[in-house]
C-alpha positions in Angstrom: -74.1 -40.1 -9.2 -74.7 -36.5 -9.9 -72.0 -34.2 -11.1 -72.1 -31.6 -8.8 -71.3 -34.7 -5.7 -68.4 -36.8 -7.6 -65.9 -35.7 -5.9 -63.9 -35.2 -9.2 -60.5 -33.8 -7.4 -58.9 -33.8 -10.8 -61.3 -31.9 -12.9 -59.5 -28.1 -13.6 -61.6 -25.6 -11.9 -61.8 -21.7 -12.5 -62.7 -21.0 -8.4 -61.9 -23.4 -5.7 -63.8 -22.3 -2.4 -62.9 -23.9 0.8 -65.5 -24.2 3.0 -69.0 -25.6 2.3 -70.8 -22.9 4.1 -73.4 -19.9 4.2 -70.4 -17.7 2.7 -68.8 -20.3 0.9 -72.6 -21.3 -0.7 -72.8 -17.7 -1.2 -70.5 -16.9 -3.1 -71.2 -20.0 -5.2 -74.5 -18.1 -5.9 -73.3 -14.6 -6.1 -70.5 -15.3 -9.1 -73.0 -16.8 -11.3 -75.4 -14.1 -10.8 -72.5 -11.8 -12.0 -71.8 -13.8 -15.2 -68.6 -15.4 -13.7 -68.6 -18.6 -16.3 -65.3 -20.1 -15.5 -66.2 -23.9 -13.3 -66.2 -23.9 -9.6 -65.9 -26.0 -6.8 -67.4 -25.7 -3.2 -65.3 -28.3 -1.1 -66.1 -29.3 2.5 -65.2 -31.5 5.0 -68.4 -32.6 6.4 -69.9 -35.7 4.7 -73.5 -33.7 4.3 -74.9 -31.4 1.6 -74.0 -27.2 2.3 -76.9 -26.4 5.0 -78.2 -24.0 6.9 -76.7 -23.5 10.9 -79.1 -21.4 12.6 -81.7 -23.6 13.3 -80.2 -26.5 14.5 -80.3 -25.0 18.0 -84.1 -24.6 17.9 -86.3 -25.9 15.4 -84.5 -28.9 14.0 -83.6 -29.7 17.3 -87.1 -29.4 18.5 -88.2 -31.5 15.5 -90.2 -28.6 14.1 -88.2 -29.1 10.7 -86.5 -32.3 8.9 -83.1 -32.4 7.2 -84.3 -31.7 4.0 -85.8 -28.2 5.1 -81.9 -26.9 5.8 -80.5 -27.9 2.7 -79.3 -24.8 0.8 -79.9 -25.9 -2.7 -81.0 -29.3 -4.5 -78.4 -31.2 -6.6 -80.2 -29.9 -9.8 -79.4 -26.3 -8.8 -75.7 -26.8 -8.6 -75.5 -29.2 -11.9 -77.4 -26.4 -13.7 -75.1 -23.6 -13.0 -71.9 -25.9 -13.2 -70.2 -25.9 -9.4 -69.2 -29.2 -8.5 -69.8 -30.1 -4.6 -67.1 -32.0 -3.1 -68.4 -33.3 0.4 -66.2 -35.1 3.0 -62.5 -34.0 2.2 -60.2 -31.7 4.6 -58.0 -29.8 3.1 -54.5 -29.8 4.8 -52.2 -27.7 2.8 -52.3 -25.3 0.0 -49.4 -25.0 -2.4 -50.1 -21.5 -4.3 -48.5 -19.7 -7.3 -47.4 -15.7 -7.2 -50.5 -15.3 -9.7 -53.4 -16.6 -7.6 -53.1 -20.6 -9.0 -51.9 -23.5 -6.9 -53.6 -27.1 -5.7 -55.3 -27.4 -2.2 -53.9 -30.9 -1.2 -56.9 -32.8 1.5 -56.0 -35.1 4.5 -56.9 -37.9 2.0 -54.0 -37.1 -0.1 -56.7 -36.0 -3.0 -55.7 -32.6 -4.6 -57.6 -30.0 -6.0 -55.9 -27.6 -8.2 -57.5 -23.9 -9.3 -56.9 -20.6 -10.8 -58.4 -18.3 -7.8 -58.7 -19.1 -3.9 -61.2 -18.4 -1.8 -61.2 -19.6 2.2 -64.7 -19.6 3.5 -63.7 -22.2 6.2 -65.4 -20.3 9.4 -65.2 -20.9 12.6 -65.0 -23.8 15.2 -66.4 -24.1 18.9 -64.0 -23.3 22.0 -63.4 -26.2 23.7 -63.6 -26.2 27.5 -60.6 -27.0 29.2 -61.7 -28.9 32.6 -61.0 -32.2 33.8 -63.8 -34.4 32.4 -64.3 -32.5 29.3 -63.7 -35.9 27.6 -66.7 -37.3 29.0 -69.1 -38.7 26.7 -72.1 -36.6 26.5 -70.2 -33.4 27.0 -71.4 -31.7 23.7 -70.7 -28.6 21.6 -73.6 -27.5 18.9 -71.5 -25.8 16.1 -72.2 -28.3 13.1 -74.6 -30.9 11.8 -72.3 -33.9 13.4 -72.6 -31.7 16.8 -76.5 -31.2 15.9 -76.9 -34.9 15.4 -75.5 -36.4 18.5 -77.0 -34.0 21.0 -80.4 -34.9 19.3 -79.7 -38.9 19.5 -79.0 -38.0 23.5 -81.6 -35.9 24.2 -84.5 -38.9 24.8 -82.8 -40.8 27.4 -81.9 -37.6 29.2 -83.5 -36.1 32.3 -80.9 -33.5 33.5 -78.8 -30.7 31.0 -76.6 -28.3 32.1 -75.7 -25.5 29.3 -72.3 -23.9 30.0 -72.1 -20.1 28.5 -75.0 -17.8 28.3 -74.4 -16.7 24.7 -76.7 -16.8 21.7 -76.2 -20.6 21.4 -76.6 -21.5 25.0 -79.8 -19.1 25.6 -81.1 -20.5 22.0 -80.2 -24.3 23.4 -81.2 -24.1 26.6 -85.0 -22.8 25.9 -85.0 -25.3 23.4 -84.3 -28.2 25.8 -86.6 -26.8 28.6 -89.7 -26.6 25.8 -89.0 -30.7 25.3 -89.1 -31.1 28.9 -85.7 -31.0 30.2 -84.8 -29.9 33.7 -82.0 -27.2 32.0 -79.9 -25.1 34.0 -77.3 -22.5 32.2 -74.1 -21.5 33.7 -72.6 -18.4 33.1 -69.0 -17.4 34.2 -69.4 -13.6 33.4 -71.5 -11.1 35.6 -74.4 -11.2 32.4 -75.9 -12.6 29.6 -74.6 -12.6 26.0 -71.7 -9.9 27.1 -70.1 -10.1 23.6 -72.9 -9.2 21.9 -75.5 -6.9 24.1 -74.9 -3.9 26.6 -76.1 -3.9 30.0 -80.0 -3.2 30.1 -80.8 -5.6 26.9 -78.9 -8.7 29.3 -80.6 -7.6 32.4 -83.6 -7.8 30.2 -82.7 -11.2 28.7 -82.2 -12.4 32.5 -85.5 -11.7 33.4 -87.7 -12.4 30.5 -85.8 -16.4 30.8 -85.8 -16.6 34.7 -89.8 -16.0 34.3 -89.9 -18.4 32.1 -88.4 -21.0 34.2 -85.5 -21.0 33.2 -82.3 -21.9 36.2 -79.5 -19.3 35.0 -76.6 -18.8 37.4 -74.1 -16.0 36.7 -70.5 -15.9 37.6 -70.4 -20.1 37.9 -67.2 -21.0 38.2 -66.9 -24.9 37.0 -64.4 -27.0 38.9 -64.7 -30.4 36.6 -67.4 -32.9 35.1 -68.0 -35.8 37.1 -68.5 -39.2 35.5 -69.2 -42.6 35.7 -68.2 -45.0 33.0 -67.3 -42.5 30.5 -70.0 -41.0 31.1 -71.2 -37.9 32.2 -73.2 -37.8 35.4 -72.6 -33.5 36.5 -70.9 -30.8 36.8 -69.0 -29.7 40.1 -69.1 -26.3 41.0 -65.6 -24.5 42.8 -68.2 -24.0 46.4 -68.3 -27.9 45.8 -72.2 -27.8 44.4 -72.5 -30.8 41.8 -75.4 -30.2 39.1 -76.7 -33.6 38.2 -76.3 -33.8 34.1 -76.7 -36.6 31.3 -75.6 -34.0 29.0 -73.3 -31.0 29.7 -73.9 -28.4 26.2 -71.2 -26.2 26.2 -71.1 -22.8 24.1 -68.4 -20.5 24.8 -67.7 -19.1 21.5 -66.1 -20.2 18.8 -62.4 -19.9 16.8 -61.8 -18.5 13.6 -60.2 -21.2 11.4 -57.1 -19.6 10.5 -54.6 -22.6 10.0 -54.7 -22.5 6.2 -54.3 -19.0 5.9 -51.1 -19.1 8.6 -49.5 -22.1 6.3 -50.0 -20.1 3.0 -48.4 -16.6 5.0 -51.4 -15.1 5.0 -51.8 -11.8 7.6 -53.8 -13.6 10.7 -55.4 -11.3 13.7 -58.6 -13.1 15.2 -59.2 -14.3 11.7 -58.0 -14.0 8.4 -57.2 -10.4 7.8 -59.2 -8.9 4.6 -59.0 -5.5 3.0 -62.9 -4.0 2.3 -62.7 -5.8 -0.5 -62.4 -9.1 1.0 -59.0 -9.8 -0.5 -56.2 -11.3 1.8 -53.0 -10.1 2.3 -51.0 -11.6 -1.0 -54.0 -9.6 -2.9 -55.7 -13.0 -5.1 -57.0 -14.8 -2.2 -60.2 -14.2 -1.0 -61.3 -14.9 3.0 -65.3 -14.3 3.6 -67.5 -14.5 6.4 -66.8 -16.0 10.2 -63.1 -16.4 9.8 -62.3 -13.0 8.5 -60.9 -10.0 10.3 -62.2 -6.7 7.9 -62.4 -3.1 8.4 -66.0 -1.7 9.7 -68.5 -1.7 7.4 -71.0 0.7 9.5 -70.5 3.9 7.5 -68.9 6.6 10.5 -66.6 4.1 12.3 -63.5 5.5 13.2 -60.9 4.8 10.8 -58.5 1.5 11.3 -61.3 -0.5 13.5 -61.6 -3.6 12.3 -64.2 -6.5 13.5 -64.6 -10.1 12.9 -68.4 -10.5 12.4 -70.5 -13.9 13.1 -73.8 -13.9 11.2 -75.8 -15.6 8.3 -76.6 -11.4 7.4 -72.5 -10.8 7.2 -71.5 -14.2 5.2 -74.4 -13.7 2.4 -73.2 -9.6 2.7 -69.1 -9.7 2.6 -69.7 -12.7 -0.3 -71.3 -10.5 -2.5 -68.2 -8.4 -1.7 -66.1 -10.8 -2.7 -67.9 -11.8 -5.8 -67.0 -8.8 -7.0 -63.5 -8.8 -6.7 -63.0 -12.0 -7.6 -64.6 -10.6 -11.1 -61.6 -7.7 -11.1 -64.3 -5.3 -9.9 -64.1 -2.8 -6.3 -67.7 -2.8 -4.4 -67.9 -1.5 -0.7 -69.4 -3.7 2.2 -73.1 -2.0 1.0 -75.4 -3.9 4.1 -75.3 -2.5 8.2 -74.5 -5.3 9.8 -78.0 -7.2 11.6 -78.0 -9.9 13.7 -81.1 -12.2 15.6 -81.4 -14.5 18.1 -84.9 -16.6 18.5 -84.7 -17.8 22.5 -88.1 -19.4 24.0 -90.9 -17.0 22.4 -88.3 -14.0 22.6 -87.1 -12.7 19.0 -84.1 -10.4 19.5 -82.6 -8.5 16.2 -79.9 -6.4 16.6 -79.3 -3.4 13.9 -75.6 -2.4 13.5 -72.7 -2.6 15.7 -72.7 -1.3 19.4 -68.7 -1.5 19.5 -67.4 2.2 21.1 -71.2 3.4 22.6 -71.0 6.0 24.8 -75.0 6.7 25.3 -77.9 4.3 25.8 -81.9 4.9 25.2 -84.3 2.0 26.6 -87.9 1.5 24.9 -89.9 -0.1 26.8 -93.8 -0.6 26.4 -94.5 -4.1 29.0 -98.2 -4.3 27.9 -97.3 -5.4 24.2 -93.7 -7.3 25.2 -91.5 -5.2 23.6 -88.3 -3.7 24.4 -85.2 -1.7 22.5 -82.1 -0.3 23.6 -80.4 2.4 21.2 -77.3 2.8 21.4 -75.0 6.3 20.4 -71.3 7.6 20.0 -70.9 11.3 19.8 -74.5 11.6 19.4 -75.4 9.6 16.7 -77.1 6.5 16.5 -74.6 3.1 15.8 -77.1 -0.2 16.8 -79.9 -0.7 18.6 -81.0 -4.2 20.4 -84.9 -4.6 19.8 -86.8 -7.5 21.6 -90.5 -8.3 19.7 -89.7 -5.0 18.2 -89.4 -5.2 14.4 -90.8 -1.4 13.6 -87.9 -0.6 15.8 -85.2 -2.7 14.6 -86.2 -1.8 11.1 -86.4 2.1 11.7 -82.8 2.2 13.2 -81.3 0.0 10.5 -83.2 2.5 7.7 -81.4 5.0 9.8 -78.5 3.6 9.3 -78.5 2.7 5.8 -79.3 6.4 4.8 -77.3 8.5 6.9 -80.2 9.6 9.3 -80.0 10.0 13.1 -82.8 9.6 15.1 -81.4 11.7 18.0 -81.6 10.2 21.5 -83.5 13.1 23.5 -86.3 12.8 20.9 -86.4 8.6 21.6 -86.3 9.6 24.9 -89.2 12.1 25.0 -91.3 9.8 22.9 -94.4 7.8 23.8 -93.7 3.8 23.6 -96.0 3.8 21.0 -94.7 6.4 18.5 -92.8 4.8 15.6 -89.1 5.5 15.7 -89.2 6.1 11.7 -91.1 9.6 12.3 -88.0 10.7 14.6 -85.0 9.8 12.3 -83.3 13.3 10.7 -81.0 13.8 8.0 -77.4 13.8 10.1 -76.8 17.6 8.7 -80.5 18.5 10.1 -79.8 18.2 13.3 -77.4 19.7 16.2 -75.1 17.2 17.1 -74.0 17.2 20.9 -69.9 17.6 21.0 
């Protein structure tokens, strides 16, 4: 048995971080990079080594990659620089001292004591509140346990119906068509991936999947899963339509996990709420990645927004931000905020944050597949939605990063073929429209 898996609950630890994940694995990473020397310990509740999420809805599902391809780092790694991993214990209730120290007692009644706190303890999938929900083979794909079960379904299966047409259910769904499943997607709102995308880049999505053979129905309203057995067998539509289905997938979003924070007092508002420096609200804990609530990061937001951000690009970013504190020092969120989704042979990447647009400009050049939407407040470019369009994506988030613009009546005057970079201006080069 290695040290960094023993599961040593009694061992005195410098950090404890809650919450085996990209932030929590991060930040692991990040404080030894800084020269933090004190001991820490990554805790988890899963009974698996920290791994990567974002492909277990396409290529580990599809068997293009094994197990060991999504491991974050090898046993050796974490021995080496001293964190211990703790795998397989869910921490209940956190007893914490005025000056940061306290023990983090798990459901098994182990405890965990520490000097500093950090919650990196994400997010959880939205159940679906219908009769039949409890069916077996209705599934959600948020973890490796979820990942694992679909998988050991999906042979004996002929029929899937994916509920929500977000990122995991467009990612899911073209994964399950490609391994020869009759896959239809159910969508309650009036487009695709409304959370996330304006307008023309879901009408675009809608198309690009529909000619792919893809069934997507919007505005489905779900009366209950039938079953037989325990089973399974469809889903019932309200007009009475029943989609036969061995496996019902359903992605409707996903909770921040906030019940620690709320038993230690800790300020809660769709997620843990952070300062820019990734401190909670007693000023020693730390909250990073899916289940914190910070301020905007994009430099230019209006002051006060604050945004709960799900991405691998966000929990590596806001850990490095609290790596920092947690070694007494002040660093701004530095990164703009980027996001991708790989659906069928469709690679979307989003640059910055769309929140508050007020102007759209759509790219679109159909003889090489691509397509981008910029997006603008007041004149300014805030994000941009760029399909098979890296030179795009990457150009906007340049843009971003360095205070340009690239003004929308030039993007609009442009050739498809003219690369966005030449456009972008200095933002005091240019006339902004009021």
């Amino acid at each position: 048995m290695t040290a960094s898996e023993n599961g040593s609950e009694n061992a005195p630890t410098g950090l404890l971080i809650i919450g085996a994940s990209q932030s929590g694995v991060q930040l692991a990473i990040s404080l030894r990079a800084l020269g933090f020397e004190e001991p820490i310990t990554l805790l988890g509740e899963e009974n698996h080594r920290p791994y990567q999420r974002p492909a277990l809805s396409k290529e580990w599902l599809q068997g293009e990659v094994g197990n060991e391809s999504l491991i974050f780092r090898s046993a050796e790694y974490w021995d080496e620089h001293n964190v211990t991993i703790v795998k397989d214990q869910r921490i209940v209730r956190v007893e914490k001292n005025p000056d940061g120290s306290g023990v983090a007692v798990a459901a098994s009644g182990a405890e965990f004591p520490f000097k500093r706190l950090a919650l990196t303890v994400g997010a959880r999938a939205r159940k679906m509140a219908v009769d039949g929900a409890d069916l077996a083979g209705v599934v959600y794909l948020r973890n490796a346990d979820d990942a694992l079960a679909l998988k050991a379904m999906v042979g004996d299966a002929t029929d899937v119906v994916v509920v929500g047409g977000g990122f995991i259910g467009l990612e899911a769904a073209s994964s399950l068509k490609k391994m020869g499943k009759n896959v239809v997607l159910l969508e309650h709102g009036s487009r695709l991936v409304g959370r996330a995308v304006g307008e023309e880049t879901a009408e675009f999505f809608l198309d690009a999947h529909r000619a792919r053979g893809l069934d997507l129905r919007l505005q489905a309203r779900i009366a209950r899963f039938t079953g037989s057995d325990g089973a399974v067998t469809g889903v019932e539509l309200e007009d009475g339509t029943v989609l036969p289905a061995q496996i019902v997938l359903v992605g409707i979003g996903v909770i921040p996990n906030t019940e620690l924070a709320e038993q230690m007092g800790l300020a809660v508002d769709n997620g843990i709420v952070v300062d820019s420096h990734a401190l909670a609200s007693d000023g020693t804990t730390v909250a990073v990645g899916d289940c914190a609530n910070m301020p905007n990061p994009v430099p230019g937001s209006p002051a006060g927004e604050r945004i709960r951000l799900e991405s691998v690009n966000n929990a590596i970013e806001h850990a490095k931000v609290a790596a920092y504190s947690l070694m007494g020092r002040r660093e701004d969120y530095a990164g703009i905020p980027w996001f991708w989704s790989n659906q069928a042979d469709l690679k979307l990447q989003i640059a910055g944050l769309s929140m508050g647009f007020d102007e759209t400009v759509v790219r679109r050049d159909d003889e090489r597949g691509k397509f981008s939407v910029l997006y603008y407040r007041d004149g300014q470019v805030i994000a941009a939605d760029c399909v098979d369009a890296p030179l795009d994506f990457m150009a906007v988030k340049n843009a971003l990063t360095k205070g340009q613009n690239i003004p929308a009546a030039a993007v609009r005057d442009a050739a498809p073929d003219v690369q966005l970079k030449t456009l972008a201006v200095q933002r005091d080069a240019q006339d902004v429209p009021a």
